[in-house]
C-alpha positions in Angstrom: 121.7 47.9 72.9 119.8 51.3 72.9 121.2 54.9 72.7 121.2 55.3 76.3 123.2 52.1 77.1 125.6 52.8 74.3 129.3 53.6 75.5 129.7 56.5 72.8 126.2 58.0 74.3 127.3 61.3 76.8 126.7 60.5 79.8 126.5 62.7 82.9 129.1 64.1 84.4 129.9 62.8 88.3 132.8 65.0 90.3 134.5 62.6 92.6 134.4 62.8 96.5 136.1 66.2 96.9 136.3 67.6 93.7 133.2 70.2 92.4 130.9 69.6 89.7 132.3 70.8 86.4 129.0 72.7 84.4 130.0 74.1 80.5 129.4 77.5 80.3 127.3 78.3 77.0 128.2 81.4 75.0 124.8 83.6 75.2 123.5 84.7 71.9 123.2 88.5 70.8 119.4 89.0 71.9 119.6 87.0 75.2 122.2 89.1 76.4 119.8 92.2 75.4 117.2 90.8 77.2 119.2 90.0 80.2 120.2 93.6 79.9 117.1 95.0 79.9 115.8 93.1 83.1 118.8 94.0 85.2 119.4 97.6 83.8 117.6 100.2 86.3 114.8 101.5 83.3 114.1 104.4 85.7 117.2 105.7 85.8 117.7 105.5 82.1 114.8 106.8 81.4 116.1 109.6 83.5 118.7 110.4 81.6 117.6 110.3 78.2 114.7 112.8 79.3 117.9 115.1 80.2 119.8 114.5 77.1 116.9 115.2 75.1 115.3 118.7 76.8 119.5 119.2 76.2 118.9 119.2 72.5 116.3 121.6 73.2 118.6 123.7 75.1 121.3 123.8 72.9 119.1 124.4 70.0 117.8 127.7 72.0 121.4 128.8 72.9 123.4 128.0 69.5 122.2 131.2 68.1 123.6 133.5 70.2 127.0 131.6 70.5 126.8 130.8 66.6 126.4 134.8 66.4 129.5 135.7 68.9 131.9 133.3 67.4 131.4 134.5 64.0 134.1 136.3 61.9 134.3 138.4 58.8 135.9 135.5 57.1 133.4 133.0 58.0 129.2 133.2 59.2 128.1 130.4 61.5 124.7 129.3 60.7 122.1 130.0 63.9 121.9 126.4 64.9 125.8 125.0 64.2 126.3 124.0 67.3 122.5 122.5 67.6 123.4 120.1 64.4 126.7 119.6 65.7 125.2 118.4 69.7 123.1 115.8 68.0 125.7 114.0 66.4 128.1 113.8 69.2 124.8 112.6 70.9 124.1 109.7 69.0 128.1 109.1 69.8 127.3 109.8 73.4 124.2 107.1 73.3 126.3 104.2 71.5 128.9 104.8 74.1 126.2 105.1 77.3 124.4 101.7 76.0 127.4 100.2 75.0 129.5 100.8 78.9 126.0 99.7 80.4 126.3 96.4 78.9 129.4 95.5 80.7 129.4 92.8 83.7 130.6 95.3 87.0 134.2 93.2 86.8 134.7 94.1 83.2 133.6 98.0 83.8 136.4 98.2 87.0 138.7 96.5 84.7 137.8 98.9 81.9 137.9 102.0 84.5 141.1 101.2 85.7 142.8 100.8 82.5 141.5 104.3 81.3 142.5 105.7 84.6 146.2 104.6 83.5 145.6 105.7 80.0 144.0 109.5 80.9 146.6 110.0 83.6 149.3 109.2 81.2 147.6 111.6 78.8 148.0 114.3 81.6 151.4 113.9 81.8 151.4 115.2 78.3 149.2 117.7 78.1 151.6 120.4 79.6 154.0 119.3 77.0 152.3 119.0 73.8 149.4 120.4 75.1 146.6 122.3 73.0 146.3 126.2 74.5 143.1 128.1 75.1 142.4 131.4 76.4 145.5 130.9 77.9 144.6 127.3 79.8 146.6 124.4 78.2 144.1 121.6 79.3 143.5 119.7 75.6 145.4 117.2 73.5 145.1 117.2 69.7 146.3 113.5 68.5 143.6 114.1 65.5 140.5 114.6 67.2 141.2 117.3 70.1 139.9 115.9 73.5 140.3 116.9 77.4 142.2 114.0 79.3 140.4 115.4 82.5 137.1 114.9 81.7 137.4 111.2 81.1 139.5 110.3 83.8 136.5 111.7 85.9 134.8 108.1 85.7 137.7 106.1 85.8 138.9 107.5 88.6 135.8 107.1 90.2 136.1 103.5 89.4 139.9 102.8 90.4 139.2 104.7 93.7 136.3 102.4 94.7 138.5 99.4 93.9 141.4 100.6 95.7 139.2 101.2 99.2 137.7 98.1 98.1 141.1 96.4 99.0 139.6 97.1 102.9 137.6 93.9 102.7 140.3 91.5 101.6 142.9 92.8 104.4 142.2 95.6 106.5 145.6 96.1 107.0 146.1 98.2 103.7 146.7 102.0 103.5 143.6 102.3 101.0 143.1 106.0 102.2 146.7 107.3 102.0 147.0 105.2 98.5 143.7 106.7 97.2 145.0 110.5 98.7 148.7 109.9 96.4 146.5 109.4 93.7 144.4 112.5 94.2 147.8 114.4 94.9 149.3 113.1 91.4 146.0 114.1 89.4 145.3 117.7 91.5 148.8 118.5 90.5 148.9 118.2 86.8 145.8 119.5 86.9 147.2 123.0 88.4 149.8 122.7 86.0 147.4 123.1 82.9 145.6 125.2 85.5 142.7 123.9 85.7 141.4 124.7 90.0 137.5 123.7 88.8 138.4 120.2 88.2 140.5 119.4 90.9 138.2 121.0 93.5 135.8 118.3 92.0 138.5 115.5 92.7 139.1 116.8 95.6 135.4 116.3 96.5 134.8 113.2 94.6 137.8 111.7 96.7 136.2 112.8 100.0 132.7 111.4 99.4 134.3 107.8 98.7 137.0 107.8 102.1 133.4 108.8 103.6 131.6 106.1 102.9 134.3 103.8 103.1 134.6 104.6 106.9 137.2 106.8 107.3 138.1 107.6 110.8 136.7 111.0 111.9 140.4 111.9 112.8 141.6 111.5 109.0 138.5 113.9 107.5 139.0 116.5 109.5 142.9 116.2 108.6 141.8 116.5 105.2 139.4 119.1 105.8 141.8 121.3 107.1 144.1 120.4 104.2 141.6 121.4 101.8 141.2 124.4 103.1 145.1 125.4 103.6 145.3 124.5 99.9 142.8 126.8 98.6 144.4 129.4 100.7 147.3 128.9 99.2 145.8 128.5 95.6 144.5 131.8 95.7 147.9 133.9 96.7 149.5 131.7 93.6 146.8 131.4 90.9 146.0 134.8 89.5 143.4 133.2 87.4 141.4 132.2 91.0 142.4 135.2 92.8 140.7 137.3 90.0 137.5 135.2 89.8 137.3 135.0 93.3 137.5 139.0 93.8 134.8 139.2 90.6 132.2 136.8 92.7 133.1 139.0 96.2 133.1 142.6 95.2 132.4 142.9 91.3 134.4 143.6 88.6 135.0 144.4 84.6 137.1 142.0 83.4 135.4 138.6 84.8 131.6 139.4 85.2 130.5 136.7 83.2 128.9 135.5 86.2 126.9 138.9 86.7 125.4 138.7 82.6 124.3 134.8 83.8 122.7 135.7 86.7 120.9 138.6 84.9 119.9 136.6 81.9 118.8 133.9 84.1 115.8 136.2 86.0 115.2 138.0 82.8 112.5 135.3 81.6 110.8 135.6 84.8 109.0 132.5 85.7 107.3 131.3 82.3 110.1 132.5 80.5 110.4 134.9 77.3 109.5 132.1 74.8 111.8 130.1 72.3 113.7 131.9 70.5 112.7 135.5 72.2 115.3 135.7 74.2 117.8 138.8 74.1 120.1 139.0 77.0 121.5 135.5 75.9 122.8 137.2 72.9 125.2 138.2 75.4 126.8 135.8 77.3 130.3 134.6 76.4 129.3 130.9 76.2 125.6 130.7 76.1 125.8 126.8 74.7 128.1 125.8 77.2 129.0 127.3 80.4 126.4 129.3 80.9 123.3 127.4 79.2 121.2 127.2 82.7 120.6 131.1 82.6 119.6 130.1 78.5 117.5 128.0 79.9 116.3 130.7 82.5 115.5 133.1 80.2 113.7 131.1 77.3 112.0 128.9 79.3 111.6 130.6 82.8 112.6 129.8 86.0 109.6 127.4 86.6 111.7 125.0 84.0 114.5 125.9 86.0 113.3 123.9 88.9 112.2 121.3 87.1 115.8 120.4 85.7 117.0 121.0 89.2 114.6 118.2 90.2 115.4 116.4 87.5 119.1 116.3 88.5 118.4 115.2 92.1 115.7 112.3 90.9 118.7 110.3 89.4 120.8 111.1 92.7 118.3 109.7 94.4 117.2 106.6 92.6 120.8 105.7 92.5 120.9 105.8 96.2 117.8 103.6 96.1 119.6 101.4 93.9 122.8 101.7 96.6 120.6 101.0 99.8 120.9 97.6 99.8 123.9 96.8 97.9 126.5 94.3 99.5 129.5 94.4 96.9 131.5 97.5 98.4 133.0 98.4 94.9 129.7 98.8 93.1 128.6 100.6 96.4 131.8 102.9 96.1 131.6 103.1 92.5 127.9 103.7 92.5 128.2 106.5 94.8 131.4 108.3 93.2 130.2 108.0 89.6 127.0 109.9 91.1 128.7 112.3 93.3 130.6 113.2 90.0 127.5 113.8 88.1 125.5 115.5 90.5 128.4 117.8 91.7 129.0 119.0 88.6 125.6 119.9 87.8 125.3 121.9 91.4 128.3 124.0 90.4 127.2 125.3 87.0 123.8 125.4 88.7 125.3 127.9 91.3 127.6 129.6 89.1 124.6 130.6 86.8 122.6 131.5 89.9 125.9 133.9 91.0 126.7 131.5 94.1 129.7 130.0 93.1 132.5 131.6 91.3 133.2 130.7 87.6 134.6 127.4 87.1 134.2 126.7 83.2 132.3 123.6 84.1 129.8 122.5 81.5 126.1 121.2 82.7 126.1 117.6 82.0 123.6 115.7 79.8 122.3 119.3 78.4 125.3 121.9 77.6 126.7 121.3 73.9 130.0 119.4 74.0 132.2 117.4 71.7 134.5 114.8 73.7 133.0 116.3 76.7 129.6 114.6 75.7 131.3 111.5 75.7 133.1 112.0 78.6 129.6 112.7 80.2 128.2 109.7 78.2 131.2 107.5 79.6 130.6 108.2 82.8 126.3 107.4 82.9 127.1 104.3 81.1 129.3 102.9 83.4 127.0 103.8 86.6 124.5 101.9 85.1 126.9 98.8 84.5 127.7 99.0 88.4 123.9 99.4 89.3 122.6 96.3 87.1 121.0 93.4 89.3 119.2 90.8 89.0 115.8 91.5 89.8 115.5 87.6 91.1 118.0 88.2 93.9 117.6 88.9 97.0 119.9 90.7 99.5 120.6 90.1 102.9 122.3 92.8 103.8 121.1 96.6 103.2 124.7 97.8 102.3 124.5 101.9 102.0 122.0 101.3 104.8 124.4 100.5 107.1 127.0 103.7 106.7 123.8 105.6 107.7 122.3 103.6 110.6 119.5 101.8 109.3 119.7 98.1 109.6 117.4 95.1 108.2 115.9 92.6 110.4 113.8 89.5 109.2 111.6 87.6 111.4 108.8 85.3 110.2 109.5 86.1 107.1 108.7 89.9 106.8 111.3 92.4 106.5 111.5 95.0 109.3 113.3 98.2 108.5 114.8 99.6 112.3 116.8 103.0 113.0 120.1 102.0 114.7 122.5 104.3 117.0 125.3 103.7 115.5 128.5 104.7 118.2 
């Protein structure tokens, strides 16, 4: 009797009439997950935003003089590039943490988003509480390393939001918008509390985008239009901090003009710049490494460079949508698009702040301004857009997803695939 024949030989398995074949599931060593990574990873993208992080380093390295300079004492001299040294190591934290979140299937990064949804709005609750104060906005926690809850619950709300109006597909019958708008409320209202308007306008907006594409009724937008803009109203009659800023940005002023010393540092390079490490006006700006590092940028580098971060910003908008345009899951759709909508609105605010278009926000520019847990945060939230943008380049679609919130439909016929404008009523 040979091997084959032998009753202790493993045989095949056969499911019965009914029943599905049951195939073992092999455990995937270390590199062929990397490689499997690296084929289903968008390589554009990535390489999108390392070439931001690292013309960051750059930045930073230009602006930590001048901030090294105003925040020293009599007691204590910070070296010219403190903050440059410092940006690099929470950078390499900020990579580990970018590849690491990119790694994740898209079920284990809305599992991971929602849990640090529950984790960062718990941590809000707190921060009025126990909350670290400064210049007289109570917005940090110190539980021995100080952090901002906002910042991360940027992505994970993202993420929770795009699985809550994801619920749409398994019964239509759910309130997913009026869930999704409590949540808002809940997060827009300890963030007033700390105050902190600059983030929850970007809620606000990131909340709006995602109803949008999850087909809102036209009804329920304008509704929350309007809304939106009673609130404001209303924020700046009760917020001094706004009503101040605002009045700065309209008519001028002494005591908030930090947005008039960006705007003139910003043209002071002209368009090839003063050179690195030439620049003067930076010297005065109140936070040259942060806030304000776009009109560092400006004046160092000139406003040809300028553009090109601008551009560089709206390439990795854009190639998500490419990535989006013919995705079929509605969460990675919705979570694609809100991560992104995060990113680049956040970016076009300090942008417009530094250009005097926007009144000051104390938003950082993400992937360059120096930051600490903010880098992270920042970090957090690219890594996890390229979890939900990860396909198989073997796969084919048959449905062009984003495509279809904008009118554009896919036909095949004999095998070619036709691309067709639709009126959509």
């Amino acid at each position: 009797m040979n091997a084959a024949s032998s009753p202790s030989a493993e045989r095949p398995y056969i499911p019965r009439a009914g029943k599905r074949a049951y195939i073992p599931k092999r455990k995937l060593g270390r590199w062929a997950e990397l490689r499997i990574w690296w084929l289903e990873v968008d390589r554009v993208l990535l390489v999108l935003i390392l070439s931001l992080m690292a013309f960051g380093a750059v930045a930073v390295a230009a602006a930590s003089p001048a901030s090294a300079s105003r925040l020293s004492t009599a007691n204590e001299t910070l070296p010219p590039l403190y903050f440059f040294t410092r940006h690099i190591a929470w950078q390499v934290a900020g990579l580990a943490v970018m590849l690491g979140m990119s790694m994740l299937s898209r079920e284990n990064a809305r599992r991971f988003g929602v849990v640090l949804a529950a984790l960062m709005l718990g941590a809000l609750f707190l921060v009025p509480i126990i909350g670290h104060e400064v210049n007289g906005a109570k917005r940090w926690l110190n539980l021995g390393m100080r952090f901002q809850p906002s910042e991360f619950l940027k992505p994970a709300c993202a993420i929770t939001m795009a699985w809550i109006l994801s619920w749409r597909m398994r019964d239509p019958q759910i309130p997913v918008i009026a869930l999704s708008g409590i949540l808002l409320g809940v997060i827009a209202l300890l963030l007033m509390l700390q105050p902190n308007l600059g983030d929850a306008i970007l809620f606000a907006g990131l909340w709006f985008v995602l109803i949008l594409l999850a087909g809102a009724p036209i009804q329920r937008l304008g509704i929350a239009a309007g809304g939106a803009i009673v609130l404001l109203t209303a924020t700046y009659f009760l917020y001094d901090n706004a009503r101040h800023r605002i009045d700065a940005f309209l008519g001028g002023g002494t005591a908030y003009d930090q947005v008039d010393i960006a705007s003139r540092t910003l043209s002071a390079g002209g368009w090839l710049g003063a050179g690195y490490g030439l620049g003067i006006r930076k010297m005065t700006l109140p936070e040259a490494h942060t806030d304000y590092i776009f009109s560092v940028i400006g004046e160092e580098f000139g406003l040809l460079v300028c553009g090109i971060v601008v551009l560089g910003y709206l390439a990795v908008v854009a190639r998500v949508l490419m990535k989006l345009i013919d995705e079929d899951d509605l969460f990675a759709l919705l979570a694609g698009a809100g991560l992104t909508a995060l990113l680049g609105g956040q970016a076009f605010i300090n942008i417009l702040v530094n250009l005097q278009l926007f009144p000051s926000k104390g938003m950082t520019l993400p992937l360059i301004s120096y930051g600490g847990s903010s880098t992270i945060a920042i970090c957090l939230t690219v890594g996890l857009l390229l979890a939900v943008t990860r396909r198989n380049p073997h796969l084919k679609r048959e449905t062009r997803g984003l495509a279809d919130f904008i009118g554009w439909s896919e036909k095949r016929a004999n095998g070619e695939v036709l691309l067709k404008r639709e009126i959509v009523p």
